[in-house]
C-alpha positions as CSV (number, residue, x, y, z in Angstrom):
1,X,31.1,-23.2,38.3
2,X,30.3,-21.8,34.6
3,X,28.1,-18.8,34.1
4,X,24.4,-19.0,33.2
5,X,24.3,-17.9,29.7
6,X,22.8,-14.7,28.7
7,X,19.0,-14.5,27.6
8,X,18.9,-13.4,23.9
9,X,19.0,-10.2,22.8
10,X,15.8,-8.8,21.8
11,X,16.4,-5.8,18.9
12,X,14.2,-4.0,16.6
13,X,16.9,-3.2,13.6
14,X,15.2,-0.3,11.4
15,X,16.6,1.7,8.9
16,X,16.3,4.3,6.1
17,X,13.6,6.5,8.1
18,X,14.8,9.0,5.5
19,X,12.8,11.3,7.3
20,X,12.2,15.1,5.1
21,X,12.3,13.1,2.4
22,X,11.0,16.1,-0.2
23,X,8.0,14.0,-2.5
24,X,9.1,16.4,-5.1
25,X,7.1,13.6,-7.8
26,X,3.6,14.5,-6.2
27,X,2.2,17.8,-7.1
28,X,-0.4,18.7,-4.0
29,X,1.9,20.3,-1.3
30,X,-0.9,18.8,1.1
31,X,-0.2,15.8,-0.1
32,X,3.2,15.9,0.3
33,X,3.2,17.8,4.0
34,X,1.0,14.3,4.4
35,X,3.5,11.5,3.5
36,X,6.0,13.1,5.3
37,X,4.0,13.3,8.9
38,X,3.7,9.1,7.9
39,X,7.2,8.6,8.1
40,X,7.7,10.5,11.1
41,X,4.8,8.7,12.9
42,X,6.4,5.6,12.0
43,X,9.1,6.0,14.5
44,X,5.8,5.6,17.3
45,X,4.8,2.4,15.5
46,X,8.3,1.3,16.6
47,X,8.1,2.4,19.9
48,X,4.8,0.5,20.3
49,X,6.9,-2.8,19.2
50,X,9.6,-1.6,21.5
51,X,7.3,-2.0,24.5
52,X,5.4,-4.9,23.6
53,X,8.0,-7.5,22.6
54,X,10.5,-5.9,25.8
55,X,13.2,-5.0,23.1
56,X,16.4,-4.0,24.8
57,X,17.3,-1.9,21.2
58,X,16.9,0.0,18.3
59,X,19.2,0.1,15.7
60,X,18.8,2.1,13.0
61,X,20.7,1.3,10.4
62,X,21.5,4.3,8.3
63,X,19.3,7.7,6.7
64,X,17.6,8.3,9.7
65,X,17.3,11.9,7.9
66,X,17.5,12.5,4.1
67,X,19.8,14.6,4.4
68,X,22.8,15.6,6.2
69,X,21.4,19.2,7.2
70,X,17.8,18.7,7.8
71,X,15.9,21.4,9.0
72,X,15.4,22.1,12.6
73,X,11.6,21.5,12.7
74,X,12.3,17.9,11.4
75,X,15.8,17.3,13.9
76,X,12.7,18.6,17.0
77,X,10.3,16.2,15.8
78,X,12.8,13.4,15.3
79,X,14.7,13.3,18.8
80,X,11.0,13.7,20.7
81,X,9.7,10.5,18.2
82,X,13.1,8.9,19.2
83,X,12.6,9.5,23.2
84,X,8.9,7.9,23.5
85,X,10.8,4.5,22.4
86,X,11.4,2.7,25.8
87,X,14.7,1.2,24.9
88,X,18.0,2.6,23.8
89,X,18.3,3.5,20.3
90,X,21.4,3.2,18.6
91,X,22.1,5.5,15.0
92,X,24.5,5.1,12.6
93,X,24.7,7.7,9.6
94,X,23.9,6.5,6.4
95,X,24.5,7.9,2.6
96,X,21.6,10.4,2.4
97,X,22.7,11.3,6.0
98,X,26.4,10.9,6.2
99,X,28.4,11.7,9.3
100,X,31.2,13.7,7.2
101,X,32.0,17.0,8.7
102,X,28.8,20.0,8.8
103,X,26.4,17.1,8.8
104,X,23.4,17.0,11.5
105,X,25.1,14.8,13.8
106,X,27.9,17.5,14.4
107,X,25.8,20.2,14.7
108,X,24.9,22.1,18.0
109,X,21.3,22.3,17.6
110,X,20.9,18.5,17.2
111,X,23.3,17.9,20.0
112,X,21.4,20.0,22.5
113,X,17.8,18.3,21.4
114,X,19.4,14.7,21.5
115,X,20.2,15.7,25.1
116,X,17.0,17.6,25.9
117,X,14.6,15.1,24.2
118,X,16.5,12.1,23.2
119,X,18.6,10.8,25.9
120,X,17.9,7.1,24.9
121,X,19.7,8.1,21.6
122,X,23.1,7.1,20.9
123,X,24.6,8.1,17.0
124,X,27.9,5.8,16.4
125,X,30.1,8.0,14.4
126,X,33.6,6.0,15.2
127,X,33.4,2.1,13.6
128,X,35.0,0.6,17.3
129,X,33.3,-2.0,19.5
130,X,30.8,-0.7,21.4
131,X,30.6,-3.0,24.7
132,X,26.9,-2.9,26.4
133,X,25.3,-4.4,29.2
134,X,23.3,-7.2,26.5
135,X,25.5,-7.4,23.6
136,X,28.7,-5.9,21.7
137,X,27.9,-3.4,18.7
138,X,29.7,-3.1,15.9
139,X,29.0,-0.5,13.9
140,X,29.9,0.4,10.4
141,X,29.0,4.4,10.1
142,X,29.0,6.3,6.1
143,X,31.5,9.7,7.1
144,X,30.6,10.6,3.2
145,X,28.1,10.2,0.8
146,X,30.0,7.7,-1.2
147,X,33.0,6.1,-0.4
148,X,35.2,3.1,-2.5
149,X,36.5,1.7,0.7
150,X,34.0,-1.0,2.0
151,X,32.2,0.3,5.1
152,X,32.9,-3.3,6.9
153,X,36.7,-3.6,6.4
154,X,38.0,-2.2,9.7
155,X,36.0,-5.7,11.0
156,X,39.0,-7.3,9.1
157,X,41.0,-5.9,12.1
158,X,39.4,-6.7,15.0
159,X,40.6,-9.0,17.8
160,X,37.4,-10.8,18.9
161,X,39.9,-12.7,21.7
162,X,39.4,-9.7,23.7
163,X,35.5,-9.0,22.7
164,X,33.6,-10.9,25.7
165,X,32.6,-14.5,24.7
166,X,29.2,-14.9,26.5
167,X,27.3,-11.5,24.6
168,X,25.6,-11.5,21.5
169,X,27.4,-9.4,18.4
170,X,26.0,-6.7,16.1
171,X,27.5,-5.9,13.1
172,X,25.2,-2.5,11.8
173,X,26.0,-1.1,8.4
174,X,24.5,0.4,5.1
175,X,25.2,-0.1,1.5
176,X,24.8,-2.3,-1.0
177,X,26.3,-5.5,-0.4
178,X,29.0,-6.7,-2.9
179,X,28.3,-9.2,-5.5
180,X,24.2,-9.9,-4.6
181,X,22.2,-8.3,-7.1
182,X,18.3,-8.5,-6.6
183,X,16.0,-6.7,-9.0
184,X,13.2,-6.7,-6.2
185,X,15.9,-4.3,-4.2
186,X,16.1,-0.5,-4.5
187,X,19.2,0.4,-4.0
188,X,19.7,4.2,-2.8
189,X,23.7,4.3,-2.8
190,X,26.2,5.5,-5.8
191,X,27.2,2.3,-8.2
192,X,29.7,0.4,-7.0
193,X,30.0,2.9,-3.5
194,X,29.3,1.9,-0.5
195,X,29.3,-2.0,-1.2
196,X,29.7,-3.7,1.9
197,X,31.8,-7.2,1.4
198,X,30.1,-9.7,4.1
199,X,33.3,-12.1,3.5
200,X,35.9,-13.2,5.5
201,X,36.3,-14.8,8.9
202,X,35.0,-11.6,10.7
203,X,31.5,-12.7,9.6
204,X,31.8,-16.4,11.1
205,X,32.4,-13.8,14.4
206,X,29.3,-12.5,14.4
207,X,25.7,-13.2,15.5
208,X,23.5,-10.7,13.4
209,X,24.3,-8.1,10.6
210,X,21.6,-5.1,10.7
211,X,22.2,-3.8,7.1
212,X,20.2,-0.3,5.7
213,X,19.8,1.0,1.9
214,X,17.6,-1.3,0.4
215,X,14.2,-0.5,1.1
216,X,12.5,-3.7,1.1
217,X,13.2,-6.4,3.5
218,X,15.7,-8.9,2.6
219,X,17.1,-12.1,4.2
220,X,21.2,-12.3,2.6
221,X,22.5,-14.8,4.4
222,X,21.5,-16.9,7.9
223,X,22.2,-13.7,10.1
224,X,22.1,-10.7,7.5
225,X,19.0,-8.5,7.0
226,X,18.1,-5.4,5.2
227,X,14.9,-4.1,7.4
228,X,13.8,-2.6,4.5
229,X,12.0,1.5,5.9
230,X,9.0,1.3,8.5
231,X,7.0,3.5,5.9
232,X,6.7,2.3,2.4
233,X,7.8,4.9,0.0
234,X,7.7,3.5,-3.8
235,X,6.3,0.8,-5.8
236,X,7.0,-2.4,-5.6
237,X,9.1,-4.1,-8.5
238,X,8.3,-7.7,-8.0
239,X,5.3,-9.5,-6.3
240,X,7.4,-10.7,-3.1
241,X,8.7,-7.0,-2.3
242,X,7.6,-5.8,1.0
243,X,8.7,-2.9,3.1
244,X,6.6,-1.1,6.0
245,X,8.0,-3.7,9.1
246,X,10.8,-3.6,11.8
247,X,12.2,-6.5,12.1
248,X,12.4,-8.3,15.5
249,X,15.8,-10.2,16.0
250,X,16.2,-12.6,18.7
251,X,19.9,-13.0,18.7
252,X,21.9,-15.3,20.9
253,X,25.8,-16.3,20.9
254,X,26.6,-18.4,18.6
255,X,23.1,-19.3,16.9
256,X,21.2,-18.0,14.3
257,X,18.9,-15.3,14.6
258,X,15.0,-15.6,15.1
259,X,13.7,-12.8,12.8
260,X,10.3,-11.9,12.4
261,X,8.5,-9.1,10.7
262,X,6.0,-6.6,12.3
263,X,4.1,-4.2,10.6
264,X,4.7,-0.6,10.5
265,X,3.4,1.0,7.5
266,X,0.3,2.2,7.3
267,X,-0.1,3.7,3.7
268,X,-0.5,1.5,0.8
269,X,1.4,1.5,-2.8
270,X,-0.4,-0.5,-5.8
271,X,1.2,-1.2,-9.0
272,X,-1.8,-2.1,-11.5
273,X,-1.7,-3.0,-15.2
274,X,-4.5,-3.1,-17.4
275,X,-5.2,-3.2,-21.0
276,X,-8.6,-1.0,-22.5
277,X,-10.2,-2.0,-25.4
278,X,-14.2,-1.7,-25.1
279,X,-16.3,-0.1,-22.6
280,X,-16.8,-3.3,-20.7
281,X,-12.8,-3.1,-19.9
282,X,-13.4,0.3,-18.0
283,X,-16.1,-1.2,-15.8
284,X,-13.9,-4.3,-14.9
285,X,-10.9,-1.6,-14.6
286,X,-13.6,0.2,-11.5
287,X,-13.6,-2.8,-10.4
288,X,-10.6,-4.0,-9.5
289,X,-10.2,0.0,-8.0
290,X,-13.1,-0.8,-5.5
291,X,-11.4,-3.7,-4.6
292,X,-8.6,-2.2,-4.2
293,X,-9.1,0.8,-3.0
294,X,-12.1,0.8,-1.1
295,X,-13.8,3.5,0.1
296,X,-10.4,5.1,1.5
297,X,-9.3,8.4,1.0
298,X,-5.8,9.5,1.2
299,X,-4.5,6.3,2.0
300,X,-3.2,5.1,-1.6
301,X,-0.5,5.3,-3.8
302,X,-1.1,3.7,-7.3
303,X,1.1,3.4,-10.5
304,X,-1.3,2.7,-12.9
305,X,0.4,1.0,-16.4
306,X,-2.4,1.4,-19.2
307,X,-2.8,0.4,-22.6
308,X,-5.3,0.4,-25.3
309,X,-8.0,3.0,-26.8
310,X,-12.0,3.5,-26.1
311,X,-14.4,5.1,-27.7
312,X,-15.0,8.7,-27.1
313,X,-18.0,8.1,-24.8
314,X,-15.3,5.9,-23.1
315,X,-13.0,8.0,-23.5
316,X,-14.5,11.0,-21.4
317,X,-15.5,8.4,-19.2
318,X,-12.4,7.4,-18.5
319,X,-10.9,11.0,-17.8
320,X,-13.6,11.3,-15.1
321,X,-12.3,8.2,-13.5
322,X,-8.8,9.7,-13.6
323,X,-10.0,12.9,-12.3
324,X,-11.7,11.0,-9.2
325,X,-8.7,9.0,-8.5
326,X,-6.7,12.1,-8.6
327,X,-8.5,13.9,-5.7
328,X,-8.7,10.0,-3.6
329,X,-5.2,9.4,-3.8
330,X,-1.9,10.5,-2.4
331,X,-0.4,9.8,-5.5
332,X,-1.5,8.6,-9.4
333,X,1.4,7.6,-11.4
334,X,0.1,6.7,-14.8
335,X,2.5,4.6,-17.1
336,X,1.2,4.4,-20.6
337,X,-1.8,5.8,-22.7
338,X,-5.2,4.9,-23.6
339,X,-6.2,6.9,-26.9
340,X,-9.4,7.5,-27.7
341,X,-11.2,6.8,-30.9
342,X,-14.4,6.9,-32.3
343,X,-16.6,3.7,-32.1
344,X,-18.6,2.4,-35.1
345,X,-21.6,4.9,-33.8
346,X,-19.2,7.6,-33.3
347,X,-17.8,7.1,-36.6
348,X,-21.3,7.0,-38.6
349,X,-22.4,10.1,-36.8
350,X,-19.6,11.7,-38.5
351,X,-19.5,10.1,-42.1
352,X,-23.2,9.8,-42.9
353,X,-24.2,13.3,-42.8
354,X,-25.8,14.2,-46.3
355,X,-26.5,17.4,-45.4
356,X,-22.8,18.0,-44.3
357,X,-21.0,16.9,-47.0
358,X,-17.7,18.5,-46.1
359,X,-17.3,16.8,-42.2
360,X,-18.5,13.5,-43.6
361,X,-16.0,13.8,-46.2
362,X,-12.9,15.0,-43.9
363,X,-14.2,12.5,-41.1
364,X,-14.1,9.5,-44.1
365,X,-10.3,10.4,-44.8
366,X,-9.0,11.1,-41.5
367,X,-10.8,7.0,-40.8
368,X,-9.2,5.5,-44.0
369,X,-5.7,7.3,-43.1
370,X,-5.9,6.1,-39.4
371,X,-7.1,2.2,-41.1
372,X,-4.5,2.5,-43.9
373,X,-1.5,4.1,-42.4
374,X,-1.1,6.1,-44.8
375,X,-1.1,10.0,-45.3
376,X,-4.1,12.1,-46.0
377,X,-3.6,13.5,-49.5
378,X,-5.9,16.7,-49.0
379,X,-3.5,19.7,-48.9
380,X,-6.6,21.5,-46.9
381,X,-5.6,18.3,-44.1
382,X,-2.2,18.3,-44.3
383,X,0.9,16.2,-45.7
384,X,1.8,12.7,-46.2
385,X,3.2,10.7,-43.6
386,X,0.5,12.6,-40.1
387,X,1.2,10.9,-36.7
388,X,-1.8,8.4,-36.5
389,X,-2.2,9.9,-32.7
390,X,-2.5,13.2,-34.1
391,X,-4.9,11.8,-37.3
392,X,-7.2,10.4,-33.9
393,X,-6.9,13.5,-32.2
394,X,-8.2,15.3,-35.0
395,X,-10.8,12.7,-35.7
396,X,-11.9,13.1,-31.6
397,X,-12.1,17.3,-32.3
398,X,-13.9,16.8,-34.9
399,X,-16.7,15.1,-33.1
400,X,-16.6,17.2,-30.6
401,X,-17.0,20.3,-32.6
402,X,-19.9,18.6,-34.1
403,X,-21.6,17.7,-31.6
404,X,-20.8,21.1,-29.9
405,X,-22.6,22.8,-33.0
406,X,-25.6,20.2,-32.5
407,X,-26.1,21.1,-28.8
């Protein structure tokens, strides 16, 4: 009488926790303390999943740490994370936290808190089968930073006659994968490195490949995934990138996966391009902030890409709304520059002044230089040829040294 088959597998596939990661691009060492406690809280997010859907794994495929000797604090608060998940969780090393010799995985301290706080964890150093109770792992572990050899070759060699024919298989790996280039993908490994070649009759062997590096999530093939990392951590290149989820694979012998996305980020990044050319552009430009932003505080992430120039008024307006978004945001990346000018009641302020002969005349050059392109003539101003941004700046001083004076 045949055997029942086996109920699919149920696994979360994770990767590229990077967890330390330094920040070093935002300045507030709050700040920074901040989006690092994120990432480690991710790991409960996944151990919420991992009770709700019944998962009988976690694989993490690769930079669990961001680097290879992470400090104790973070190896504590990583193995205690690890052991609320109720499921075994199964590591391989990745690039940023490569299993070569001296790295965390080798050292005592981590050994003794993976026993005292982490006995669900299980870090696959040795790329051999891995026969469990629900399915065979294959795993595809980084022993150095960057290596030519392709992480998934030793599959080449594998004799599946002997591999049991009834349980679901698990390829998990990390790197880039060879000859699929995507411009929505960050890629974290060294050039051609670490490229993993999903070819050969080995795949055809194989149920579901859990693939790390690439920080958004990615569908390759039928039964190859990136997970993309639980936490966001960058901008998004293209309008379909998304990162923040586990994935949930439902993987039987011999089918395709069922794969579905569940949320695990919690902090938002924004990309946002605008162009400022009147006043009326910076009160659309608060605008779309409310929208977007809300009332939240500490919550965001936004590259801002700007363009243009406002009047001085505008101007000053607009470095107060910079100022605000500073302090209400985890990060402002600003991409471009909005110059400032004088507006036409700016300008006449400055070049109607009888009794000031001397300002109106300076402020009328420094206007027909910055209309003409040429130089200012004046050896009291300067030579030929001034940089029109400096020939605004000086026009913008000048108006404020006025209107100092006035006040």
């Amino acid at each position: 009488m045949a055997s029942s088959p086996l109920p699919p597998l149920t696994l979360l596939h994770s990767a590229d926790w990077q967890i330390g990661k330094p920040y070093g691009r935002v300045q507030d060492p709050d700040k920074r303390a901040l989006l690092r406690q994120v990432r480690l809280q991710a790991i409960g997010r996944i151990a919420t999943h991992a009770a709700s859907t019944g998962a009988d794994l976690v694989a993490v495929a690769g930079d669990l740490f961001d680097s290879p000797t992470p400090g104790r604090a973070d190896v504590s608060a990583v193995c205690a994370a690890i052991g609320s998940i109720p499921c075994p969780v199964l590591v391989i090393p990745g690039n940023h936290d490569h299993g070569g010799p001296g790295s965390v995985w080798h050292s005592p301290y981590f050994q003794a808190e993976q026993l005292r706080r982490a006995a669900n964890l299980q870090v696959l150093l040795e790329p051999a089968p891995l026969g469990l109770e629900a399915a065979v792992i294959l795993p595809c572990p980084l022993l150095r930073r960057s290596d030519s050899a392709d992480p998934c070759g030793w599959l080449h060699t594998v004799n599946w006659a002997q591999l049991p024919a009834d349980k679901p298989r698990v390829v998990i790996a990390h790197g880039s994968v060879h000859g699929f280039a995507a411009p929505d993908l960050d890629r974290s490994s060294d050039g051609a490195n670490n490229r993993l070649r999903l070819e050969g009759p080995w795949l055809d062997q194989v149920d579901y490949v859990a693939l790390g590096d690439w920080h958004g999530v990615k569908q390759v093939a039928a039964k190859v995934w990136y997970s993309g990392s639980p936490e966001p951590d960058r901008f998004p290149r293209s309008p379909d990138y998304r990162s923040g989820v586990v994935l949930q694979a439902r993987i039987s012998r011999g089918l395709n996966p069922e794969v579905t996305p569940l949320d695990t980020g919690v902090l938002s990044w924004h990309p946002l391009r605008v162009e400022l050319h009147q006043d009326g552009d910076l009160d659309r430009l608060e605008d779309q902030l409310d929208a977007l932003l809300g009332g939240r505080i500490g919550s965001d992430l936004l590259l801002l890409e700007v363009g243009g120039s406002l009047s001085l008024a505008g101007h000053r307006r607009y470095g107060a709304l910079l100022e605000r978004l500073e302090a209400q945001l985890l990060r402002l990346k600003l991409r471009g520059r909005c110059e400032a000018a004088p507006g036409e009641a700016e300008l006449a302020e400055l070049t109607q002044r009888p009794c000031d002969p001397l300002v109106a005349r300076v402020a009328g050059e420094l206007q027909q230089a910055i209309a003409t392109g040429a130089g200012i003539c004046d050896e009291a101003l300067g030579a030929n040829g001034l940089d029109p941004a400096l020939l605004r700046l000086a026009l913008c001083e000048l108006h404020q040294t006025v209107g100092q004076l006035q006040g």
